[in-house]
C-alpha positions as a Markdown table, in Angstrom:
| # | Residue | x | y | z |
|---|---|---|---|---|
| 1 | Unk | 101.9 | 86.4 | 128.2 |
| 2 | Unk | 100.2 | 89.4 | 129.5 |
| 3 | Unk | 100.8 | 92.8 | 128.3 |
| 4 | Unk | 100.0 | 95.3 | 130.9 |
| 5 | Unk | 99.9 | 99.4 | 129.5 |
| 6 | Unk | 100.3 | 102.0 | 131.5 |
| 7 | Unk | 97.4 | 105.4 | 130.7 |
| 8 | Unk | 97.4 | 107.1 | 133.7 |
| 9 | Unk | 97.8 | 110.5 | 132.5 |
| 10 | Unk | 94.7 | 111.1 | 130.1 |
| 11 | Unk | 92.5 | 114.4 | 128.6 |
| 12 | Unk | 89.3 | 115.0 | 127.8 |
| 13 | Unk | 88.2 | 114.2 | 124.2 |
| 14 | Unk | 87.6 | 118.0 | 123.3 |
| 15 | Unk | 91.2 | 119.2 | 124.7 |
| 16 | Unk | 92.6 | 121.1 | 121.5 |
| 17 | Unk | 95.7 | 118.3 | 121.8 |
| 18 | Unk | 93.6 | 115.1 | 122.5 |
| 19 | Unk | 94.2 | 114.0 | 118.9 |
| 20 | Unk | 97.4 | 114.8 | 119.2 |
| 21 | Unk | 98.6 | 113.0 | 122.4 |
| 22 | Unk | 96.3 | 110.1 | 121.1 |
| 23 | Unk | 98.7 | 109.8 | 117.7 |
| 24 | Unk | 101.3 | 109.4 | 119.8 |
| 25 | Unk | 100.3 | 107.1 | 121.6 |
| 26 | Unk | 99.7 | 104.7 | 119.1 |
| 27 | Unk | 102.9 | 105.7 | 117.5 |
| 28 | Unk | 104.7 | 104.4 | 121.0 |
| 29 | Unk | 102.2 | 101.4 | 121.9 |
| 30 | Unk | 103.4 | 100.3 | 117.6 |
| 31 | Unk | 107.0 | 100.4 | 118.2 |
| 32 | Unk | 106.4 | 98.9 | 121.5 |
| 33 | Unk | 104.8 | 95.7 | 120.3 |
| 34 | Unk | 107.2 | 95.8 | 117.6 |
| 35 | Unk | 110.7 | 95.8 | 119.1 |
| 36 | Unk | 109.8 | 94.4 | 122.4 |
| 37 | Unk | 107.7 | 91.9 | 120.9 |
| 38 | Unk | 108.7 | 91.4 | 117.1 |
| 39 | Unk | 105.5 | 91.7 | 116.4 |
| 40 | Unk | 103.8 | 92.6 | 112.8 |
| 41 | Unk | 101.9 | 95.9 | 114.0 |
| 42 | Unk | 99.6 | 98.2 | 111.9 |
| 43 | Unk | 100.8 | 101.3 | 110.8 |
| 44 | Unk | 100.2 | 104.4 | 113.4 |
| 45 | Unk | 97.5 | 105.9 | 110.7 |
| 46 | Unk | 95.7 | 102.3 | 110.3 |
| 47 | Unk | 95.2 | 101.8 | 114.7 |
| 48 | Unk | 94.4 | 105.8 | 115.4 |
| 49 | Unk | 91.7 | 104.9 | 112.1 |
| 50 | Unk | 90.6 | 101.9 | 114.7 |
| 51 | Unk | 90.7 | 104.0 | 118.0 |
| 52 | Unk | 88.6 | 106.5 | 116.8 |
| 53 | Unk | 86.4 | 104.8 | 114.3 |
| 54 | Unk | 82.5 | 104.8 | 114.7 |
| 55 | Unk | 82.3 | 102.7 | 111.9 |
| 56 | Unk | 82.5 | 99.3 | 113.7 |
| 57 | Unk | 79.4 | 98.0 | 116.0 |
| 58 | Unk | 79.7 | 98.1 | 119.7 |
| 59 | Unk | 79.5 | 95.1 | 120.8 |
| 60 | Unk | 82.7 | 92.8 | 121.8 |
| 61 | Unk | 82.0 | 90.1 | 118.3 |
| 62 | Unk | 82.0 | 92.8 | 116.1 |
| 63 | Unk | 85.1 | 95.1 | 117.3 |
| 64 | Unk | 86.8 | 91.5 | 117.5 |
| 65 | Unk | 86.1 | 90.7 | 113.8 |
| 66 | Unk | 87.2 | 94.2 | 112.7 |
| 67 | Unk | 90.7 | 93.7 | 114.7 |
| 68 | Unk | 90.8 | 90.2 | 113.0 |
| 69 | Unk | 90.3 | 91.4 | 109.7 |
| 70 | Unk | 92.4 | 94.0 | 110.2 |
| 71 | Unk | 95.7 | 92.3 | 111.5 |
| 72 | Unk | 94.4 | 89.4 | 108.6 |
| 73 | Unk | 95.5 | 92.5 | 106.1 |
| 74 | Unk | 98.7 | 94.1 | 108.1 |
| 75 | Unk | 100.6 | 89.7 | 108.4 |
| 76 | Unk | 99.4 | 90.1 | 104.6 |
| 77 | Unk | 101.5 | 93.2 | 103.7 |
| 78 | Unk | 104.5 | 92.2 | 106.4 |
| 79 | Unk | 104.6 | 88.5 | 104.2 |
| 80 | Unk | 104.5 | 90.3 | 101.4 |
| 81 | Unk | 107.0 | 92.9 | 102.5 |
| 82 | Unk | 109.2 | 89.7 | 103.0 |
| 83 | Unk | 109.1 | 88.1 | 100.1 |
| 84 | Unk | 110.1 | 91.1 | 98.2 |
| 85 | Unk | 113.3 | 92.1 | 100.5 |
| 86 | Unk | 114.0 | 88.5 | 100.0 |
| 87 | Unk | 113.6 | 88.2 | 96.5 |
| 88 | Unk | 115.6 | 91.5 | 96.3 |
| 89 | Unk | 118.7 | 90.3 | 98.3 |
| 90 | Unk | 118.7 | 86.7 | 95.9 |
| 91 | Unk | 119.1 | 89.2 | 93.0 |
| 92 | Unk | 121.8 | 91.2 | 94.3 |
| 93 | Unk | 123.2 | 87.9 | 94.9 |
| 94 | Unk | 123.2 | 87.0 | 91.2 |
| 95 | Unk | 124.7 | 89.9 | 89.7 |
């Protein structure tokens, strides 16, 4: 499967909205993967912290082990995030 995004419109990094408009986009791109795909996505804050980071090395290994630790952490939290809703809905069963 091949996901195919559209960014034709873009700005310059120093436009006063740049970090704006680039919030939002990973806002949309998130709930994109996620309904359309049912797909556990990092949270908006955790992928614009990725985007703009100069904390990860620049070559192709290095961004790819970041991503991979990364989504290691966000099926972490959404397994966890499951076994308490499910958890919860066995207890309202038992009451």
């Amino acid at each position: 499967v091949v996901y195919v995004i559209d960014v034709s419109q873009s700005v310059e990094s120093d436009h006063p909205s740049a970090l704006d408009f680039l919030r939002k986009d990973c806002a949309n791109v998130n709930d994109y993967f996620r309904k359309a795909g049912g797909l556990n996505v990092m949270t908006t804050r955790q992928l614009f912290e990725f985007v703009t980071s100069t904390v990860f090395g620049d070559t192709e290994a290095e961004e790819s082990d970041a991503i991979d630790s990364l989504m290691r952490h966000v099926d972490g939290e959404a397994r966890r995030s499951t076994a308490r809703t499910e958890s919860d809905l066995r207890a309202e069963q038992h009451r």
